[in-house]
VEXBAZA-821788 format. One record per residue: residue in three letters; y, x, z of N, C-alpha, C, CB in turn. Coordinates in Angstrom, 2 decimals, always signed. Last residue first. Glycine has a CB too. Example, Ala and Ser with C-alpha at 12.3 -4.5 7.8 and 13.67 -1.06 7.14 Angstrom:
REM VEXBAZA-821788
type, n.y, n.x, n.z, ca.y, ca.x, ca.z, c.y, c.x, c.z, cb.y, cb.x, cb.z
SER, -2.25, +12.85, +7.08, -1.06, +13.67, +7.14, +0.03, +12.90, +7.87, -0.60, +14.08, +5.72
ALA, -5.69, +13.19, +7.80, -4.50, +12.30, +7.80, -3.30, +13.20, +7.80, -4.47, +11.31, +9.05
END
This chain:
REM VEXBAZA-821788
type, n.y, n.x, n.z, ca.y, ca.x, ca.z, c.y, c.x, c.z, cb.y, cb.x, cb.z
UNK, -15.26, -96.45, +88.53, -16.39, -97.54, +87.48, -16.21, -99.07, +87.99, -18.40, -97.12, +87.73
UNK, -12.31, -95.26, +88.10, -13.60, -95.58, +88.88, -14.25, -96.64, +88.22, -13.38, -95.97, +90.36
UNK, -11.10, -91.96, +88.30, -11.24, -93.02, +87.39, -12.24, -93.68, +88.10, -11.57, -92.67, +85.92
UNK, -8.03, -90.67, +90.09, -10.07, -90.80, +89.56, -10.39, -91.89, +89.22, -11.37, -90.60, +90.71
UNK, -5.37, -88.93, +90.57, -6.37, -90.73, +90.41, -7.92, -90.17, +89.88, -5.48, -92.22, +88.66
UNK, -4.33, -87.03, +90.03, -4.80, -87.25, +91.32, -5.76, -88.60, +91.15, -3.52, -87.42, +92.40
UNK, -2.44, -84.27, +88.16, -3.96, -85.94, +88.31, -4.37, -85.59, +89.25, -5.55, -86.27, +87.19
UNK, -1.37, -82.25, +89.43, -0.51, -83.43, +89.17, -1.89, -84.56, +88.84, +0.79, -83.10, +87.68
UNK, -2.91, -79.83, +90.52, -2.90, -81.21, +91.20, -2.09, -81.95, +90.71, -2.65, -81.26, +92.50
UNK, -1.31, -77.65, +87.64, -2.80, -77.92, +88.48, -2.26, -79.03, +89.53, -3.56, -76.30, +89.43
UNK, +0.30, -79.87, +85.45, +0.79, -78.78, +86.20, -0.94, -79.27, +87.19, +2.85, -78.94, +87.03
UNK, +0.67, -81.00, +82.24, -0.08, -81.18, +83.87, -0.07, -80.29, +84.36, -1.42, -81.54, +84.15
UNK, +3.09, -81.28, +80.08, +2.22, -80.76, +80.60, +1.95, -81.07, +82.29, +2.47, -79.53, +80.21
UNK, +5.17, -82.17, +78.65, +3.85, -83.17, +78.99, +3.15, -82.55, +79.89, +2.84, -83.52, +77.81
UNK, +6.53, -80.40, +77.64, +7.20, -81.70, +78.33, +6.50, -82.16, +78.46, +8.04, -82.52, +77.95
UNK, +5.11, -78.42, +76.43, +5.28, -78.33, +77.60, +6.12, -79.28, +78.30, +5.61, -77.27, +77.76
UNK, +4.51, -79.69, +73.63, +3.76, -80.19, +74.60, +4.15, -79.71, +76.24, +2.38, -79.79, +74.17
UNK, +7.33, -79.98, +72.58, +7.17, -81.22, +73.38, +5.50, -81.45, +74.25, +7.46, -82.51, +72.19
UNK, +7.16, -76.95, +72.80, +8.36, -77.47, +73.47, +7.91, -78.75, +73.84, +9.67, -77.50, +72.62
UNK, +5.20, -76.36, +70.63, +5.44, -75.82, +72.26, +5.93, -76.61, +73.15, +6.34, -74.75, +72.45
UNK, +7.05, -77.62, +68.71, +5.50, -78.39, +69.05, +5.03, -77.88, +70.06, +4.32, -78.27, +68.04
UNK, +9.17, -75.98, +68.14, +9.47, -77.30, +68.59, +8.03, -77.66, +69.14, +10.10, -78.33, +67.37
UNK, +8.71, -73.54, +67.29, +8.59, -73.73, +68.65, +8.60, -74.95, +69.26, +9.40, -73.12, +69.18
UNK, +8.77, -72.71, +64.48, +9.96, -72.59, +65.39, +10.28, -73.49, +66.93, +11.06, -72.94, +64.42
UNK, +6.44, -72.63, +63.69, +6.80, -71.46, +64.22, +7.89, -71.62, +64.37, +6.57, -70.40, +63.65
UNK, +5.20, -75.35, +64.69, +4.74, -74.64, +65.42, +5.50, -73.14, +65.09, +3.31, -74.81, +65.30
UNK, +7.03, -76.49, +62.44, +7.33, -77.13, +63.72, +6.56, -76.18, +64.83, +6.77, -78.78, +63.71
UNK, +5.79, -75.53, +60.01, +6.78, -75.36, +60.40, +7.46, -75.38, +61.62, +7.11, -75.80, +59.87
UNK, +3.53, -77.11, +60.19, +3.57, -75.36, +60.33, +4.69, -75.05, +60.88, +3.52, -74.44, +58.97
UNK, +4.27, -80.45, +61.47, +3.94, -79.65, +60.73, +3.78, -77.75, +60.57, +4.58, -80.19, +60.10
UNK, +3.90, -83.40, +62.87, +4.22, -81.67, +63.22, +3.22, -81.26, +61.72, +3.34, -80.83, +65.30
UNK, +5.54, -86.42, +63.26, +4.60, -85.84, +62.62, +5.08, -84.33, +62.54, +4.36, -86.54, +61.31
UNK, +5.30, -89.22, +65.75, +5.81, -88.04, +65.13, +4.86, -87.11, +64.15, +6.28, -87.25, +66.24
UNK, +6.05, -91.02, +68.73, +5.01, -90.87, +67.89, +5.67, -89.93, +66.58, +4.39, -92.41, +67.50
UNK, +5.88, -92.62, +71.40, +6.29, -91.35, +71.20, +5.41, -91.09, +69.92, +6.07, -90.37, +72.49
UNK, +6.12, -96.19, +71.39, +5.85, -95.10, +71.39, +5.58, -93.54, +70.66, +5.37, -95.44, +71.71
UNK, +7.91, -98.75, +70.92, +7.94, -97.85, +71.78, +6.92, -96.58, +72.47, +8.23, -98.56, +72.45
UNK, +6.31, -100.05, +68.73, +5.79, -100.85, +70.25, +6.54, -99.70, +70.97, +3.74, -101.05, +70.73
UNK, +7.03, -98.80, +66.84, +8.29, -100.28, +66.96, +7.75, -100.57, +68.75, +7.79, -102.32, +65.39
UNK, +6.09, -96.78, +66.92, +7.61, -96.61, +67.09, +7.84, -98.13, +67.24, +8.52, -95.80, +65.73
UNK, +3.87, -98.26, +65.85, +3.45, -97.17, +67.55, +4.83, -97.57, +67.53, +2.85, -94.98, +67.76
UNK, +4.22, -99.06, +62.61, +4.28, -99.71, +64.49, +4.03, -98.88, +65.75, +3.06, -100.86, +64.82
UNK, +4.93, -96.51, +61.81, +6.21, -97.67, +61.87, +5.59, -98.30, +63.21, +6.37, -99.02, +60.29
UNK, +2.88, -95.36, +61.92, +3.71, -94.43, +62.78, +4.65, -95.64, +63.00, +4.40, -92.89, +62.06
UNK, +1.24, -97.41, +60.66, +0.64, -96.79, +62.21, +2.17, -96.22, +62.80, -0.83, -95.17, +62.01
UNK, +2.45, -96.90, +58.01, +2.35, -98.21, +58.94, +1.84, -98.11, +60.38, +1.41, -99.20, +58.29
UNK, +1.73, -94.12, +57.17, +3.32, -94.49, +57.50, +3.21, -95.73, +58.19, +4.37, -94.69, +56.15
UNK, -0.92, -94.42, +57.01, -0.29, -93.18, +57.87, +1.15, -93.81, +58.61, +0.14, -91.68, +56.69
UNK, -0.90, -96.23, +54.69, -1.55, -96.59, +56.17, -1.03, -95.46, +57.06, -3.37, -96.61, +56.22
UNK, -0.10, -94.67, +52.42, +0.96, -95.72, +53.08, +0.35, -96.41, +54.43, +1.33, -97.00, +51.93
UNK, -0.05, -91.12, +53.57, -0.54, -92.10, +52.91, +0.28, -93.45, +53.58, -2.16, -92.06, +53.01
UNK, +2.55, -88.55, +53.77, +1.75, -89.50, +54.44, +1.41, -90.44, +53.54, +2.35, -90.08, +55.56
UNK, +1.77, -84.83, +52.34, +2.69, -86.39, +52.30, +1.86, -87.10, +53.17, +2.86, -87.34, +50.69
UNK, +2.90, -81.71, +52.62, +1.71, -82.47, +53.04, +2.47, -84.29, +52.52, +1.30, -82.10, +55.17
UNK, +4.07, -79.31, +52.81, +4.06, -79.97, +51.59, +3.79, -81.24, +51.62, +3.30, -79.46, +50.77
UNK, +3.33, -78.64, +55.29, +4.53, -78.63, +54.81, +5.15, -79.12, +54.17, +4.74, -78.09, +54.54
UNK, +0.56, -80.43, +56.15, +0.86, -78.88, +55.60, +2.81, -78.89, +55.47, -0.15, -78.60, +53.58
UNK, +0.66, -82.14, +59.38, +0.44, -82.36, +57.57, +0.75, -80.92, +57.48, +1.68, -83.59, +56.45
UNK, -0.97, -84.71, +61.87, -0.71, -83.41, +61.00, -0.70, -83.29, +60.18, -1.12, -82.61, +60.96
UNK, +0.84, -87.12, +64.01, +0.14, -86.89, +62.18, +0.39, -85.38, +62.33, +1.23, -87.78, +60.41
UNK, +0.05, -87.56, +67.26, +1.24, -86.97, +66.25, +0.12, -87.21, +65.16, +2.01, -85.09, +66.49
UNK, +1.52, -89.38, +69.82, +0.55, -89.66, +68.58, +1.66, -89.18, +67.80, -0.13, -91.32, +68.21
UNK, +1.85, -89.01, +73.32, +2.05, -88.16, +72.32, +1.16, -88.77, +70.99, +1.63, -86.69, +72.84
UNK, +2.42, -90.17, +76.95, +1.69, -89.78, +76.11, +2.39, -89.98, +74.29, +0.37, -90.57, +76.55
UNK, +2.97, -87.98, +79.55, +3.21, -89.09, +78.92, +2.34, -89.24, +77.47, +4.72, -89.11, +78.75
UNK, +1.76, -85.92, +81.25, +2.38, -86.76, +81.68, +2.82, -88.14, +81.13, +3.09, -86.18, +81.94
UNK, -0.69, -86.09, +78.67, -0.25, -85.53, +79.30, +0.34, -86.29, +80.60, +0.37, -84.92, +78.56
UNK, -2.36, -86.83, +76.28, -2.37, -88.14, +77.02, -2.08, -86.47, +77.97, -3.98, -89.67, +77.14
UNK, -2.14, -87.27, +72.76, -2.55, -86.12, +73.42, -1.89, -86.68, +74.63, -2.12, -84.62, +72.84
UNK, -4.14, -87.88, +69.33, -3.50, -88.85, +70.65, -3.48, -87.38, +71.59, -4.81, -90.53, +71.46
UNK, -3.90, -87.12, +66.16, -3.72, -86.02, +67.80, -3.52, -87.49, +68.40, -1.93, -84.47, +68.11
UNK, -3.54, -88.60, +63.84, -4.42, -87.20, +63.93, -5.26, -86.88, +65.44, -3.24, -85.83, +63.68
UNK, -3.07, -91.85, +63.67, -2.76, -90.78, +64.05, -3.73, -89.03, +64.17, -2.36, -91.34, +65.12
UNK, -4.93, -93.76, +61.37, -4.58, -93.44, +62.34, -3.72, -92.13, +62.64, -5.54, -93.54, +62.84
UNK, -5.48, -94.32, +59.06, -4.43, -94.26, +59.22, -4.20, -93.79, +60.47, -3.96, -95.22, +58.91
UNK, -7.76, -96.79, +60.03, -7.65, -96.08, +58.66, -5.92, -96.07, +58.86, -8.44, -97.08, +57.05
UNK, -8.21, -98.77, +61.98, -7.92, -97.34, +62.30, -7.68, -96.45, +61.63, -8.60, -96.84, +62.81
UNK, -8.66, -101.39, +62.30, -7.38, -101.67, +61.87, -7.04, -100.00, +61.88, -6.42, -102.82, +62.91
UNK, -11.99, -101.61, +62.41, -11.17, -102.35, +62.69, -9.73, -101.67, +61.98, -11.31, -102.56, +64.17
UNK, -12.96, -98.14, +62.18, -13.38, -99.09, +62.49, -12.02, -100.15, +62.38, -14.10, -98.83, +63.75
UNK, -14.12, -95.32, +60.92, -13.25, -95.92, +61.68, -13.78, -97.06, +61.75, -11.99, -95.92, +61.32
UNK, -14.99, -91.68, +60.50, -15.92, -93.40, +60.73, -14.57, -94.16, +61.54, -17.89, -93.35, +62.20
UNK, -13.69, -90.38, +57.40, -13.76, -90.83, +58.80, -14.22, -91.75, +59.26, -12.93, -90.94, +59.26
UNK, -15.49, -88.29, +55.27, -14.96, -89.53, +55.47, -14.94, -89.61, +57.04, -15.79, -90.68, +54.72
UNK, -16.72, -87.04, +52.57, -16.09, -86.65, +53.45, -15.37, -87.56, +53.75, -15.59, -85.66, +53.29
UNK, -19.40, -87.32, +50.48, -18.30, -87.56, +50.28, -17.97, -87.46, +51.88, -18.06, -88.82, +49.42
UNK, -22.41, -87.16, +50.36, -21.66, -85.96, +50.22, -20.23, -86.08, +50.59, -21.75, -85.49, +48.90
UNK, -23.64, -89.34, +50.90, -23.35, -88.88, +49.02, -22.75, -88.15, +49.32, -22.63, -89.72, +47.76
UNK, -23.70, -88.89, +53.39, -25.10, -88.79, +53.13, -24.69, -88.39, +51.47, -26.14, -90.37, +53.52
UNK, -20.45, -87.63, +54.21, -21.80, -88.52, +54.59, -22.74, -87.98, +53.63, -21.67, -90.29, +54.41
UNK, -18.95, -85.55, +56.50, -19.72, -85.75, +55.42, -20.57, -86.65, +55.76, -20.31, -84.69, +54.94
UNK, -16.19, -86.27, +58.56, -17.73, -86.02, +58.56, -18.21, -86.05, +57.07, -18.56, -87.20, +59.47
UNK, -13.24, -85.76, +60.43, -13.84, -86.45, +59.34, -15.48, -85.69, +59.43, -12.85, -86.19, +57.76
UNK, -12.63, -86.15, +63.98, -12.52, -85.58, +62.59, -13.37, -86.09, +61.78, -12.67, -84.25, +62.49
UNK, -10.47, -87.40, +66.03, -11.61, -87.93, +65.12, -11.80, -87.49, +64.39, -11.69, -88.83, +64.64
UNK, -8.94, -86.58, +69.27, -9.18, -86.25, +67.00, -10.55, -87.20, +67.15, -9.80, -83.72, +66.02
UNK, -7.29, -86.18, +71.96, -8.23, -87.13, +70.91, -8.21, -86.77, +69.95, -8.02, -88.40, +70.65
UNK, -6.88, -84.76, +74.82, -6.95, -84.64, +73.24, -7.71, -85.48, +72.64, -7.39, -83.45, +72.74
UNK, -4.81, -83.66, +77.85, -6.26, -84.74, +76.92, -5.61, -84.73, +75.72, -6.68, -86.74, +77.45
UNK, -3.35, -80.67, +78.91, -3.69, -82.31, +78.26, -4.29, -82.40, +77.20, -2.58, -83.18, +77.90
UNK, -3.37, -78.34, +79.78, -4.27, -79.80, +80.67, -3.47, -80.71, +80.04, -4.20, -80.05, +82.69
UNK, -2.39, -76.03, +78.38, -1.20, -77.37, +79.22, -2.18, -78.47, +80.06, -0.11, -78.61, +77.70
UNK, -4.55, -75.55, +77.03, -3.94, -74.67, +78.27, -3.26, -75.22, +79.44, -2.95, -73.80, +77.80
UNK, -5.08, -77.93, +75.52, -6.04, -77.70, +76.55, -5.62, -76.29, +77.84, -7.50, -77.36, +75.59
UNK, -2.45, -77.12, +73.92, -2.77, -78.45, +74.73, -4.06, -78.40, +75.95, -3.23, -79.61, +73.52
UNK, -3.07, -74.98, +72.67, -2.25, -74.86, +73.17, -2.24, -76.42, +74.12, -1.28, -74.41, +72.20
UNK, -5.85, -75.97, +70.67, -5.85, -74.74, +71.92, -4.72, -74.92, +72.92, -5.62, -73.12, +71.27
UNK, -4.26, -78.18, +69.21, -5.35, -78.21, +70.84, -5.81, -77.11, +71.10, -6.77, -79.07, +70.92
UNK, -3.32, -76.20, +67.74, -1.99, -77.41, +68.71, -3.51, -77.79, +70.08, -1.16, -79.80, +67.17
UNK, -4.70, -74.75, +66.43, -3.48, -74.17, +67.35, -2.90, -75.38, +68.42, -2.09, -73.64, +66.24
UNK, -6.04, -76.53, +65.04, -6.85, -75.72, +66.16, -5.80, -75.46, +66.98, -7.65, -74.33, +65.75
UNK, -3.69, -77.50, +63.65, -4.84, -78.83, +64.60, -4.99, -77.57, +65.48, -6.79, -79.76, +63.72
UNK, -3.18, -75.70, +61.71, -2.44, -76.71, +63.02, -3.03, -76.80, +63.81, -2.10, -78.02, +62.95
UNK, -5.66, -75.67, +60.54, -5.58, -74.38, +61.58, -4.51, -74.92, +62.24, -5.29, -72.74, +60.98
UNK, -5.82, -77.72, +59.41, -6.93, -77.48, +60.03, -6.33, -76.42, +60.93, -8.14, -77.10, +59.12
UNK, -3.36, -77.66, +57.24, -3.44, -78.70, +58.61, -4.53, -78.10, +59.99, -4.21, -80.43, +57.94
UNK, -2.70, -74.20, +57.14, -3.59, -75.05, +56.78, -3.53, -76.63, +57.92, -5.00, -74.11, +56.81
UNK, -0.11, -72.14, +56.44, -1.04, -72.60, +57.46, -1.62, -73.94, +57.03, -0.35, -72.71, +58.85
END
């Protein structure tokens, strides 16, 4: 399984659960070259922010997959500021674990009640 087809599987299965999804996917630029528009301190970022009951920053990788050394400094600090942060791989979706921590998040219909206000 391909990171790409992770990804699709994990936010199909997240938008069932009603929870919010962040990606930034990458873009071709103009020389062709394939790149993420970041900004400020974001090279590295997490793949998935996924904002349920609680909230979730996972890395997606192939199996094989490695983290770059900005990958690994994002995950070190989220974990040092205390948050839920982790990396899923193929593996993790066919033995259910990545089911498992999104249905520990999941929004059950009327659990958001707040409305956001300008």
């Amino acid at each position: 399984m391909s990171e790409e087809d992770l990804q699709r599987q994990i936010i199909n299965l997240a938008r069932l659960y009603n929870i919010k999804v962040a990606h930034f996917p990458p873009s071709k630029s103009v020389a062709g070259k394939w790149m993420t528009a970041v900004a400020a301190d974001a090279k590295g970022y997490p793949d998935l922010t996924l904002v349920g009951t609680r909230v979730l920053f996972r890395e997606n990788k192939t199996d094989r997959g490695t983290l770059s050394p900005e990958q690994k400094q994002w995950i070190a600090d989220l974990r040092a500021a205390g948050a839920d942060v982790d990396v899923w791989r193929p593996r993790d979706w066919h033995s259910g674990r990545i089911r498992a921590e999104l249905e520990a998040i999941r929004v059950r219909p009327g659990q958001r009640t707040e409305k956001a206000s300008a």
